[in-house]
N, C-alpha and C positions, 0 to 999 in steps of 0.2 A: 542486767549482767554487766559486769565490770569488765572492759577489754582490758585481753593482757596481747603487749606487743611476741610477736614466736621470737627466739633468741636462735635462730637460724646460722650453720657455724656459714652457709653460704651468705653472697650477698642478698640479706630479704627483698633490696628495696629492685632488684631486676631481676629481668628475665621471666618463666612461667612459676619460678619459687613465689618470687616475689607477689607476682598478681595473684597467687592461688591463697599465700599468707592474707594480701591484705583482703580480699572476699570473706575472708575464714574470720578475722577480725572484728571486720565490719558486721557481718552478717549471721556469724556463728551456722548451724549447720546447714541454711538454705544457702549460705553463700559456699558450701564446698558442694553442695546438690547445683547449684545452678553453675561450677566450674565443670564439674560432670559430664552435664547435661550439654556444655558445649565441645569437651572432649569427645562425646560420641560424634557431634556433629562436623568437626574438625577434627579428624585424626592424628593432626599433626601437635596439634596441644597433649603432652603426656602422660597419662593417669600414673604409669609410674614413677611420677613428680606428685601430683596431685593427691594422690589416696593416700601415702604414707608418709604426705605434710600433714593431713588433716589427722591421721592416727598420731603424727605427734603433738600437733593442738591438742587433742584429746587426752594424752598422756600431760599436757602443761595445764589441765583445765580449760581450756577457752570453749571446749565444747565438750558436752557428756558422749563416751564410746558409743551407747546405744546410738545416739542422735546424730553422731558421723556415719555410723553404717548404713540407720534411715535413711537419712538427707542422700546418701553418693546413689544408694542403690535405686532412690527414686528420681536420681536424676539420670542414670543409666537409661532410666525404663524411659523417663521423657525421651531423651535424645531418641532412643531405639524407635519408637514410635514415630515421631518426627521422619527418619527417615525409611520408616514401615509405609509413610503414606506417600514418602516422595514414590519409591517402587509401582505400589499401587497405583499415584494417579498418569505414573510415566508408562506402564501397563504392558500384557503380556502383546500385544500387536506390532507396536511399535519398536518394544525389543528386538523382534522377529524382523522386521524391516530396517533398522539399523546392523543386524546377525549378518542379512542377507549381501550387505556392500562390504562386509568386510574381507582383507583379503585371507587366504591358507582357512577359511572356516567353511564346514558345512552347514545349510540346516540341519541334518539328522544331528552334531555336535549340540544342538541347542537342545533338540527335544530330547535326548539322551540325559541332557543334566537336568530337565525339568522333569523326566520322569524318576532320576535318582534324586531329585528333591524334593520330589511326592510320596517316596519310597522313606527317605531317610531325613526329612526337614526339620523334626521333631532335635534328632540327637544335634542337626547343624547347629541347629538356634541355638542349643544351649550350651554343645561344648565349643559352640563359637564365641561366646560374650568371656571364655577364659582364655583364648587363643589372640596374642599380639596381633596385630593389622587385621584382622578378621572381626572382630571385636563389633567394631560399627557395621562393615561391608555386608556381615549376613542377614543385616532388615532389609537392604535393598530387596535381593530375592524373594526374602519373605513377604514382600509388599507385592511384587509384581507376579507370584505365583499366589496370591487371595489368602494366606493363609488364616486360619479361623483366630481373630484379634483378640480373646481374652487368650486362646490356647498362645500366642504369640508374646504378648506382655507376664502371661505366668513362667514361663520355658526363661524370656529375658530377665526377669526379675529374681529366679530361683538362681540362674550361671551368670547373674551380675553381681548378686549376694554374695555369693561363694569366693567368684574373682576380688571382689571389693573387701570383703572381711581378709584374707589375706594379706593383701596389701596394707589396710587399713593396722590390721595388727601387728604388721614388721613394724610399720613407723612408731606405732603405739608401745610397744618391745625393745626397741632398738634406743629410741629417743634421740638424743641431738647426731645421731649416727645414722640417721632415716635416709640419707642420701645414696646410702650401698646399695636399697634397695634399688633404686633405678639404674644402677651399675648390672646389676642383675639380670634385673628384665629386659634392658636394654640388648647385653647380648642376647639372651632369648628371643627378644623379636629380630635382629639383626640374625638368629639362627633358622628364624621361619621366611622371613624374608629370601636368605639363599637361596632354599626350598622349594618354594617360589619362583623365582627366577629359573633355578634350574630344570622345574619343571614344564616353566614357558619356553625353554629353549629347545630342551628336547620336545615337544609338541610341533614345535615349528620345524623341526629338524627332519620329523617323521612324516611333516604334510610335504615338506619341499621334497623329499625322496619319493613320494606318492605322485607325486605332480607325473603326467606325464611329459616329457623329453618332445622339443620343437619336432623332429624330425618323425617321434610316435605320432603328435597331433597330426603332423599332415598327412602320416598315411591313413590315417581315421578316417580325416576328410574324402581322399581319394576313394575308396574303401565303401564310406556311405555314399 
């Protein structure tokens, strides 16, 4: 296969463009599967850079459309699993023991999300792998709650597809204009991220009101 250099309007040769082009080059679809495969495991490297560079490879030739969808989507499943086993081998005991020193948390807070994760882990898994910052974060659970590993790698591979064909086919659509996609998504995860945030604040907000008052504890004390 003849490499062909991406004609990238950014600069190709920096940044995560750059490294994502030249793997893509070098490597044609195993090299956008194994940029993937580290996106999960580094969240901080961004698929919305990555998936719809490789949809524009695709679109210039350097790689066949099928063969970027394969390659991203089987490097999703790698990463996913990778850190399916860190969950698992870090285990449900030790979670529970690290739960227990932390401050504003109950136990019951813990078992409450492991039994809505026994409840609901199915829909997590997979419309996690199309949600910003969640994306990697929901193998951990699924590792450390045992969940059954083909049921875990089908759920990530069907809402790695999905996420990944999207993206894959803006850059692929768009062409030397692939870069708006990550303008996009980026607010999007910058709009989950709040969400987030806002939602740890008010948690915290509603344990510190729950706390009791120095002067309630001592009369507890006196009392018992």
């Amino acid at each position: 296969m003849d490499l062909v250099t991406l004609g990238l309007p950014q600069e190709p040769a920096g940044g995560v463009a750059g490294w994502a082009a030249d793997l893509v080059d070098t490597m044609g679809g195993p090299g956008a599967g194994l940029a993937i495969a580290l996106e999960n495991l580094f969240p901080p490297l961004p698929s919305e850079v990555i998936l719809p560079l490789t949809g524009f490879a695709a679109g210039q030739g350097v790689i066949g459309l099928a063969s970027a969808l394969f390659w991203t989507t089987l490097g999703s499943v790698v990463g996913a699993v990778v850190l399916y086993w860190i969950g698992m081998l870090f285990g449900r005991d030790r979670m529970h023991a690290i739960w227990a020193r932390l401050p504003l948390v109950r136990s019951s807070d813990l078992e409450r999300t492991e039994r809505w994760f026994a409840k609901h882990g199915t829909k997590a898994v997979l419309l996690g792998r199309m949600v910003p910052i969640f994306r990697s974060l929901i193998s951990v659970p699924a590792g450390v709650e045992r969940m059954s590993l083909p049921l875990f790698v089908t759920l990530t591979a069907v809402g790695s597809l999905l996420w990944n064909s999207v993206l894959v086919m803006a850059g692929y659509w768009l062409g030397d204009r692939w870069d708006l996609v990550e303008t996009y998504v980026g607010v999007l995860s910058m709009a989950v991220l709040v969400l987030v945030l806002a939602a740890v604040i008010v948690y915290v907000s509603l344990r510190l009101r729950s706390r009791p008052r120095p002067r309630e504890r001592a009369q507890h004390r006196r009392s018992s």
